[in-house]
C-alpha positions as CSV (number, residue, x, y, z in Angstrom):
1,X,45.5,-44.6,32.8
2,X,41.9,-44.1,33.3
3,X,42.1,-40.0,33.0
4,X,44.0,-40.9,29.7
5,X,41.6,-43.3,28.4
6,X,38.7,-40.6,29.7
7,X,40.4,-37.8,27.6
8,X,40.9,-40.0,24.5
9,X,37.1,-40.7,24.6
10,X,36.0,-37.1,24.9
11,X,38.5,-36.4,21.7
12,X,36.9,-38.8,19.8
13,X,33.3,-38.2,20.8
14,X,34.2,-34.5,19.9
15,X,35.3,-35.0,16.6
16,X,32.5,-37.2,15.4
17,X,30.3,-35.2,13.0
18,X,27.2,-34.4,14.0
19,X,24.3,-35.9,12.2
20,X,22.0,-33.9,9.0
21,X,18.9,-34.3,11.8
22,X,20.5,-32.4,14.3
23,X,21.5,-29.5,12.0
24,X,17.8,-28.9,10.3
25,X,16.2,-26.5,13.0
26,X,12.3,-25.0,12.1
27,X,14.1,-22.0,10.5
28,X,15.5,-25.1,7.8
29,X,12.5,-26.9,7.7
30,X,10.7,-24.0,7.0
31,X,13.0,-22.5,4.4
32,X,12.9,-26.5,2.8
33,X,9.2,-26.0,2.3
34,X,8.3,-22.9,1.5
35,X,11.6,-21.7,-0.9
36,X,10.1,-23.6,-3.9
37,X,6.9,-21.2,-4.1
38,X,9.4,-18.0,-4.0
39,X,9.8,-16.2,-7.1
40,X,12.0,-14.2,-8.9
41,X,10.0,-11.2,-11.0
42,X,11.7,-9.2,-13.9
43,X,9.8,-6.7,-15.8
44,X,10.9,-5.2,-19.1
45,X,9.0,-2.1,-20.4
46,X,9.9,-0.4,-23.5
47,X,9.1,3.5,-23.8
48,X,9.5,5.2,-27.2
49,X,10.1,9.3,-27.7
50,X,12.8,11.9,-27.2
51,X,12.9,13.2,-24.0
52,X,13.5,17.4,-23.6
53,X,15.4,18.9,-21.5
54,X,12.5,20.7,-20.1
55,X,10.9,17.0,-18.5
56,X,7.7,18.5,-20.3
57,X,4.9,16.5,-22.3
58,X,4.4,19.3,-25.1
59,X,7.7,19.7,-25.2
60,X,8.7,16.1,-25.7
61,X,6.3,15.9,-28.7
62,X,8.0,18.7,-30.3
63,X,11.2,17.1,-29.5
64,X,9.8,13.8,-31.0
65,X,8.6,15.5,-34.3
66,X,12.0,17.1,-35.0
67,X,14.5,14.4,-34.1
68,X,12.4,10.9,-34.4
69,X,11.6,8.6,-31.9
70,X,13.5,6.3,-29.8
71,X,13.2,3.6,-27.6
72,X,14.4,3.2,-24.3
73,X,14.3,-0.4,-22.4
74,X,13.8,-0.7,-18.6
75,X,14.2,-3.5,-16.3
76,X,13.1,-4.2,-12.6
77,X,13.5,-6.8,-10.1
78,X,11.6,-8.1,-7.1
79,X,10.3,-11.2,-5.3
80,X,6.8,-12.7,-5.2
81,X,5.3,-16.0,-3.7
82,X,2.8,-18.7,-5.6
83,X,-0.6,-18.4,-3.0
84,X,-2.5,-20.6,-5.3
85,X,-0.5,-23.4,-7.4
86,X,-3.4,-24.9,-8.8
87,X,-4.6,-21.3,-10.2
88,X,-0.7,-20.1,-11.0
89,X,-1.7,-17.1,-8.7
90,X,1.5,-15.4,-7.1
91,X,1.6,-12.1,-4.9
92,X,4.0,-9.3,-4.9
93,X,4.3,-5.6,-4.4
94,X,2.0,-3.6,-6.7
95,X,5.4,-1.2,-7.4
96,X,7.3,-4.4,-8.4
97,X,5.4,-4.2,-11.2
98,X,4.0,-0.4,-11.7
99,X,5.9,0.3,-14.8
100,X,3.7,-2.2,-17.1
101,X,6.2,-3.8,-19.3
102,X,6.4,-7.7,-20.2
103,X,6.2,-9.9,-16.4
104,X,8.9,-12.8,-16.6
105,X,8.3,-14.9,-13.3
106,X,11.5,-17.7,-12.8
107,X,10.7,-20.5,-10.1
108,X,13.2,-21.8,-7.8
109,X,13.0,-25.4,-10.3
110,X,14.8,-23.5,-13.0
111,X,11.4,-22.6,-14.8
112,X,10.4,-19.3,-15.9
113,X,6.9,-18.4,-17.1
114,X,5.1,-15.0,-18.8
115,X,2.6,-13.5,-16.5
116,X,-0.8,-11.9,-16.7
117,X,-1.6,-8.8,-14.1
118,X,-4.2,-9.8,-12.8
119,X,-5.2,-6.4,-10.7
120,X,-2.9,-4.0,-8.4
121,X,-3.6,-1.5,-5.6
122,X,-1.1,1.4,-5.2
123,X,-2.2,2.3,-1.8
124,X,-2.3,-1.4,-0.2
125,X,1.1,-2.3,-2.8
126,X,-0.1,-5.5,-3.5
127,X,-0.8,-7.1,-6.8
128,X,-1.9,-10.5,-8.1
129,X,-0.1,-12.4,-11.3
130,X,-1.3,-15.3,-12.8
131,X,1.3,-17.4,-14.7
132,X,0.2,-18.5,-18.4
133,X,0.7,-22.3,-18.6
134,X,1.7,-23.1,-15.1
135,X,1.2,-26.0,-13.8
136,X,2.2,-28.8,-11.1
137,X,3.1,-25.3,-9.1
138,X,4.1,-25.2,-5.5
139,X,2.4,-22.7,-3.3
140,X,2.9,-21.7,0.6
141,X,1.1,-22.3,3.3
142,X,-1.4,-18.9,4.5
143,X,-0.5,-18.2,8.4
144,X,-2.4,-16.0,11.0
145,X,-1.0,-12.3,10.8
146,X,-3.3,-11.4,13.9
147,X,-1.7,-14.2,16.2
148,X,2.1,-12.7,15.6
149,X,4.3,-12.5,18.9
150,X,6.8,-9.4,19.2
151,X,9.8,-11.2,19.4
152,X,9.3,-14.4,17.7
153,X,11.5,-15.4,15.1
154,X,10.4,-14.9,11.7
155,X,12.2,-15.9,8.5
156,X,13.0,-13.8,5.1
157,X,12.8,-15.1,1.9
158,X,13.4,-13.0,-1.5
159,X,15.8,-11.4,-4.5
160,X,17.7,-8.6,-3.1
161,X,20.2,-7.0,-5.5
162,X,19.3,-10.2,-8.2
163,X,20.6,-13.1,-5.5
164,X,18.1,-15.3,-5.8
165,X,16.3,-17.6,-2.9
166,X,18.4,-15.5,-0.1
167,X,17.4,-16.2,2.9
168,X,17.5,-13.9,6.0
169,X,16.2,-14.7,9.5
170,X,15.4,-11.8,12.5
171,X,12.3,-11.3,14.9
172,X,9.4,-9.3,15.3
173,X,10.4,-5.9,16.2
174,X,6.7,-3.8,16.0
175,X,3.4,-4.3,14.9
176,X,0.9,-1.6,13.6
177,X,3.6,0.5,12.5
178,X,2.5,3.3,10.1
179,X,4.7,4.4,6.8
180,X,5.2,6.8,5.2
181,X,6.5,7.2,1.6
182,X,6.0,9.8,-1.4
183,X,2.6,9.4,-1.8
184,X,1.3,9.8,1.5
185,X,1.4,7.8,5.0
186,X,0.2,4.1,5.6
187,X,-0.3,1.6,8.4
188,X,-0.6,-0.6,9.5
189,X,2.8,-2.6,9.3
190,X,4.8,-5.6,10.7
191,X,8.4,-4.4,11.8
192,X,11.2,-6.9,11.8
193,X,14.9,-6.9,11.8
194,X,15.1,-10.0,9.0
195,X,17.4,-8.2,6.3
196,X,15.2,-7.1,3.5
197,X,16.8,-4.8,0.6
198,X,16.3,-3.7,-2.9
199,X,14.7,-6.9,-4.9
200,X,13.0,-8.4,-1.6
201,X,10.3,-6.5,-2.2
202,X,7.1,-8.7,-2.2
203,X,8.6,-11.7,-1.1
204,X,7.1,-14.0,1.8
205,X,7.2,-13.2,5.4
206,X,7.5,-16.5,7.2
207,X,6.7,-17.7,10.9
208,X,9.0,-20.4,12.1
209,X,6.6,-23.0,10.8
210,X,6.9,-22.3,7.3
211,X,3.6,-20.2,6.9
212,X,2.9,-16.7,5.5
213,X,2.3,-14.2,7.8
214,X,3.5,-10.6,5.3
215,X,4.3,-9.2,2.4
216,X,7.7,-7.9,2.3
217,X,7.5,-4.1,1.2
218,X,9.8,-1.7,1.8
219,X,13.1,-1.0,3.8
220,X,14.2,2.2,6.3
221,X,17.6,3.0,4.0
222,X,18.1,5.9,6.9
223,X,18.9,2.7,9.1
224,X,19.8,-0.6,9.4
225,X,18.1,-3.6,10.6
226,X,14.4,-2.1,10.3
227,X,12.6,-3.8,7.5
228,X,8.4,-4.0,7.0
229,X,6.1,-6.4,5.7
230,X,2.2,-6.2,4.4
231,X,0.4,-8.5,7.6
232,X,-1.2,-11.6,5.2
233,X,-4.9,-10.9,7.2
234,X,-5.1,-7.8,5.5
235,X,-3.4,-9.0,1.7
236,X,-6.1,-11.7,2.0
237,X,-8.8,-9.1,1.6
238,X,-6.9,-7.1,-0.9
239,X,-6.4,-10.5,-3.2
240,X,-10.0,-11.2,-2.9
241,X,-11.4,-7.5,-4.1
242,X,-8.3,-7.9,-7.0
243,X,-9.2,-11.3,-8.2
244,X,-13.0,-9.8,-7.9
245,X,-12.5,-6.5,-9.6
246,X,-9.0,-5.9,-10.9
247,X,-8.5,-3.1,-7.8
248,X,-9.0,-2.0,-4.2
249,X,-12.4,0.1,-3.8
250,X,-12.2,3.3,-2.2
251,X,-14.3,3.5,1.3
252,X,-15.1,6.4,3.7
253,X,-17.2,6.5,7.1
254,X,-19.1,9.5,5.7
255,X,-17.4,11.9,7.8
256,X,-15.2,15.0,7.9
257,X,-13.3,16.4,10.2
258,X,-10.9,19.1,11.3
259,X,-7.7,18.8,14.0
260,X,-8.2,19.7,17.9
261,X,-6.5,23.6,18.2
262,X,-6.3,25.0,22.3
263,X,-9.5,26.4,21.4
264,X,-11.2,23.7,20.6
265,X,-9.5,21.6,23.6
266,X,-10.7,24.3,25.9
267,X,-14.4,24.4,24.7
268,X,-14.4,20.7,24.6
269,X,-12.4,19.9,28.1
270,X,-10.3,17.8,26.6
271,X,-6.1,17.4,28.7
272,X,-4.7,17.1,25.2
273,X,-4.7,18.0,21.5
274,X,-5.3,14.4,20.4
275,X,-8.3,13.3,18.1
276,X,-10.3,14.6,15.1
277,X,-13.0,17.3,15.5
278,X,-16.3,16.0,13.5
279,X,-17.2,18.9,11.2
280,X,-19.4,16.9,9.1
281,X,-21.6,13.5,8.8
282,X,-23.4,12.8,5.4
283,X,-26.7,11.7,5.3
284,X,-26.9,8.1,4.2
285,X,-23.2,6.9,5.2
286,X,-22.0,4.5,8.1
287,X,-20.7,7.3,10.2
288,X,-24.5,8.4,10.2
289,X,-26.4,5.4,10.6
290,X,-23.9,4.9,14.2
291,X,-25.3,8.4,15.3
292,X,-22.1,9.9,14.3
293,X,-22.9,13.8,15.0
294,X,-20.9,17.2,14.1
295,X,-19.3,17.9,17.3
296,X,-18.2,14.6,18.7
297,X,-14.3,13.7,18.8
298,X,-12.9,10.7,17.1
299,X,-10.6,9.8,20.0
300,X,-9.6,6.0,18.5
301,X,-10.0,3.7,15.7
302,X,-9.6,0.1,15.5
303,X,-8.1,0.7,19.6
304,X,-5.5,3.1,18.5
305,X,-5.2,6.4,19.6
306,X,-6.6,8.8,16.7
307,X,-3.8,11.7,16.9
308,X,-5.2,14.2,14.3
309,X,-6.9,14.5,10.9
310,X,-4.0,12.8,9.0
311,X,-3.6,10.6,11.2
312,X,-7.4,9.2,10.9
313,X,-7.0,9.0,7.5
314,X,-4.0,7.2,7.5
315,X,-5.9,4.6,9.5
316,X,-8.9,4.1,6.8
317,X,-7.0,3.6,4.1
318,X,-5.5,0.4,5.5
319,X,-9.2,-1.0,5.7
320,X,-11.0,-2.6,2.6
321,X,-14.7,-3.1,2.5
322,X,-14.9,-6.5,3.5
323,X,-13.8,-5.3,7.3
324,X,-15.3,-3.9,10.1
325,X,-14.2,-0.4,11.6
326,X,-14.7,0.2,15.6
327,X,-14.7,3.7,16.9
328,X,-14.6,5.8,19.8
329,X,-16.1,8.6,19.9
330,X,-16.8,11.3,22.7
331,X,-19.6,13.9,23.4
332,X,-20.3,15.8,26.5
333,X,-17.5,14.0,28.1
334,X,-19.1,10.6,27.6
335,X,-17.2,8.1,25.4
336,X,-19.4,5.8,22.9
337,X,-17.3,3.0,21.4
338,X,-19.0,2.3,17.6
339,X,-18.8,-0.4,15.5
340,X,-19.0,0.3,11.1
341,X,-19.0,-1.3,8.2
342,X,-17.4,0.9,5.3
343,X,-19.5,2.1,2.9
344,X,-17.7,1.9,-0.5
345,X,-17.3,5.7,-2.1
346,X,-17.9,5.2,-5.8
347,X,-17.9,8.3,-8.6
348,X,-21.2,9.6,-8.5
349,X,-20.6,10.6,-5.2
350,X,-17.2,11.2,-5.3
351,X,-17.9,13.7,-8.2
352,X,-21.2,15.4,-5.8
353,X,-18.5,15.7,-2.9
354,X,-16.3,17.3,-5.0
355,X,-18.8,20.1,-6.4
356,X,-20.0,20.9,-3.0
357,X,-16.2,21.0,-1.2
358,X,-14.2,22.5,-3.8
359,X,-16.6,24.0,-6.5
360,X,-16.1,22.6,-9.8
361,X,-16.9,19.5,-11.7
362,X,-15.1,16.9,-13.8
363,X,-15.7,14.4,-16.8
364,X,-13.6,12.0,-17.9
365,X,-11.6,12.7,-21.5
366,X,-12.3,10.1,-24.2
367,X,-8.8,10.8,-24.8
368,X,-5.3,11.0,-22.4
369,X,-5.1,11.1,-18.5
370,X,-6.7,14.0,-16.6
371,X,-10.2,14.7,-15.8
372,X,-11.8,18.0,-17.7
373,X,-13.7,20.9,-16.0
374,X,-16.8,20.9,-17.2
375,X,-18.8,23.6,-14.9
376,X,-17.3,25.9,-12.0
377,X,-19.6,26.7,-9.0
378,X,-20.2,30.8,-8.9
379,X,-18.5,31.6,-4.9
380,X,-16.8,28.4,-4.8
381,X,-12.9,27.9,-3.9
382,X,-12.4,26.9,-7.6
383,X,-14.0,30.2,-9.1
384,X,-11.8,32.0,-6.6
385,X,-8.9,30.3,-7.8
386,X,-10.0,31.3,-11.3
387,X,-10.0,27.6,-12.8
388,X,-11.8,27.9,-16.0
389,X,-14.5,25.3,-17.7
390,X,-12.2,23.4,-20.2
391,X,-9.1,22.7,-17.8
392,X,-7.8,19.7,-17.3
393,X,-6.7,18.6,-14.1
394,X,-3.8,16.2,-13.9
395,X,-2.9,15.7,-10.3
396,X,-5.0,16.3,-7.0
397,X,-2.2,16.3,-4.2
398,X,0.3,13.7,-5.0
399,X,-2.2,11.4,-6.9
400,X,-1.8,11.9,-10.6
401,X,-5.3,11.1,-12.2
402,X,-4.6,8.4,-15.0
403,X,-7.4,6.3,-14.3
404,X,-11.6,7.1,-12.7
405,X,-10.4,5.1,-10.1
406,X,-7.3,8.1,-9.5
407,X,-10.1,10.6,-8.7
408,X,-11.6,8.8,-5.9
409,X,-8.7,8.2,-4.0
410,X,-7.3,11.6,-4.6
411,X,-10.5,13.1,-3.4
412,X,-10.2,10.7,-0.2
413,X,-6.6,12.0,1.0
414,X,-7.4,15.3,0.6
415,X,-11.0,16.0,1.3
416,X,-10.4,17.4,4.9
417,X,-6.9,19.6,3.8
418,X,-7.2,23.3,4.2
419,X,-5.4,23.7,0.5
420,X,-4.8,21.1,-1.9
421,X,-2.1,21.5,-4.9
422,X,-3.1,20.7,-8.2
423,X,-1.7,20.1,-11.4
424,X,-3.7,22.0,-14.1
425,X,-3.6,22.3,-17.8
426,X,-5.2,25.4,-19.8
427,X,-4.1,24.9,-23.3
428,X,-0.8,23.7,-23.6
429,X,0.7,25.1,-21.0
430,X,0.8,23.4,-17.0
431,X,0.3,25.3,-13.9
432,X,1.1,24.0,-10.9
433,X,-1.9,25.7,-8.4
434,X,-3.1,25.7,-4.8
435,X,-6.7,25.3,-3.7
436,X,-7.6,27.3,-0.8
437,X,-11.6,26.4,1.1
């Protein structure tokens, strides 16, 4: 009888529903608090003109004059998360919104809102909106991005495929992990397993206490369960230089370099091919003023292992001018560890650099993208090439020069290549042409 009575109360104690409390874990709570400050982003951009079947600018004007124009309409989702309710500031991936139509931002509430670009950086993929007439906003709390844990749960929150508010949960997989993507390589990256795809990007990054800790940018489509977000430590200096300025200004050390070949390893004494060879320091620069000389070896940055030329750049352009660089260098087998501030490249010098590198100089057109030749040095690489005074130069490597601000950074990721392609126009005609020093 009492084994019977026993196993009636276990039945019953079994069936009885567990209470709402014991079902809201941190990964609720946290979802709770911060899913009203997720947004949903839809840009519409119109273009108008006949396209010709040669993908050709001249020839799409001709195309236009003989068979009218016509207007094509465009439309791209992604995620973003209110940082500031009181100033209707969200932030998102600059690529969310790249194509520079009309910015319709819909809140979780049911409330949609126009919004204003504030600035955007192409090489960070961040940008800032501001909403026009928002108020009594939400916003998310800012976490620590340098405090993160691999292998602590973190929590996913975005638009993928148009779903709105989906939520996906995983753990720190990696931290510092580079990128790399059509226009060039990138780092330094949180890796997670959360379930980000198409229309997450720029959504929040959570820790399991509901703050912000990245930027949600891009997905690995080659594989599944690798996802990577923006760490917030580093967004917060890019919001601050956006809000400031409308964009991210280029910096540089001062310095040029060239890879480690056996030679050079030999000479040197060095077990492996790893580092950057110093070639050059400029007078004046950071690189410098730290007693940076030709010869020494840039073995790490930031406490990462330098692995080549590409590789340091790769590692400066994740730095903004608000931070501090550390280096270590070695000369005569002794290591120095450095610590910089980066100076901020701006077009003066840019422009100087480029005369004395590659040979030629540049003006900006009152009219259209491109930057005109306006002298060639006798010698240079540019009079070898043949470039003539009056061509205009569309794209320097894979950075198509729309804006001053193009020039700079195309200068930057190629000022230490061997050859850089360029995409010139004489006339009305475009050459595709490689640079040799």
């Amino acid at each position: 009888m009492k084994r019977l009575l026993f196993l009636i109360l276990f039945l019953l104690l079994s069936a009885a529903p567990a209470h709402a409390a014991d079902r809201r874990t941190p990964v609720v709570l946290a979802v709770e608090a911060v899913s009203p400050s997720v947004v949903n982003i839809t840009v519409v951009s119109k273009s108008e003109g006949a396209r010709s079947p040669f993908s050709d600018p001249f020839f799409d004007q001709f195309f236009n004059e003989f068979y009218g124009q016509r207007q094509r309409q465009t439309q791209s989702l992604g995620s973003g998360v209110i940082i500031d309710g009181p100033q209707a500031l969200v932030l998102t991936n600059a690529h969310v919104v790249s194509s520079g139509g009309e910015i319709s931002v819909r809140l979780k509430d049911g409330r949609e809102f126009k919004a204003d670009l504030v600035g955007s950086d192409a090489d960070f993929d961040l940008a800032v909106l501001k909403l026009e007439n928002g108020s009594g906003l939400p916003q998310v709390a800012m976490g620590d991005s340098d405090g993160i844990f691999i292998g602590e749960t973190v929590i996913a929150i975005g638009n993928p495929f148009g779903y709105s508010n989906t939520v996906t949960t995983g753990v720190v997989s990696a931290l510092n992990r580079p990128m790399k993507t059509d226009k060039g390589a990138y780092g330094s990256f949180i890796q997670t397993d959360a379930a980000i795809n198409p229309g997450n990007s720029g959504g929040p990054l959570l820790n399991i206490n509901g703050e912000l800790i990245g930027i949600n940018t891009a997905i690995q489509a080659r594989a599944e369960g690798i996802g990577f977000a923006i760490p917030i430590n580093k967004a917060k200096y890019v919001v601050a230089e956006l809000l400031d300025s409308g964009h991210v200004s280029p910096i540089w050390l001062g310095l040029f370099g060239q890879d480690i070949d056996q030679t050079a390893a030999r000479y040197f004494n060095l077990k492996d091919l790893k580092g950057m060879l110093v070639t050059e320091v400029h007078p004046g620069t950071p690189a410098a003023e730290a007693g940076v000389k030709p010869g020494d070896i840039v073995l790490a940055l930031d406490g990462q292992r330098v692995a080549n030329k590409d590789d340091y750049l790769t590692r400066l352009f994740s730095v903004t001018k608000s931070e501090s660089i550390s280096l270590v260098t070695l000369r005569e087998g002794e290591r120095r560890s450095l610590d910089l501030r980066p100076q901020v490249l701006d077009k003066g010098m840019a422009l100087k650099l480029v005369v004395n590198r590659w040979g030629f100089e540049l003006a900006d057109r009152s009219q259209g993208p491109g930057a005109e030749v306006t002298r060639i040095v006798p010698g240079s690489a540019a009079a070898k090439l043949g470039l003539q005074q009056g061509d205009i130069i569309h794209q320097i490597g894979n950075r198509r020069l729309a804006t001053g601000i193009d020039l700079l950074n195309a200068f930057l990721r190629n000022r230490m290549q061997k050859t850089v392609m360029m995409r010139v126009q004489r006339g009305r005609n475009l050459y595709t042409v490689k640079l040799t020093l």
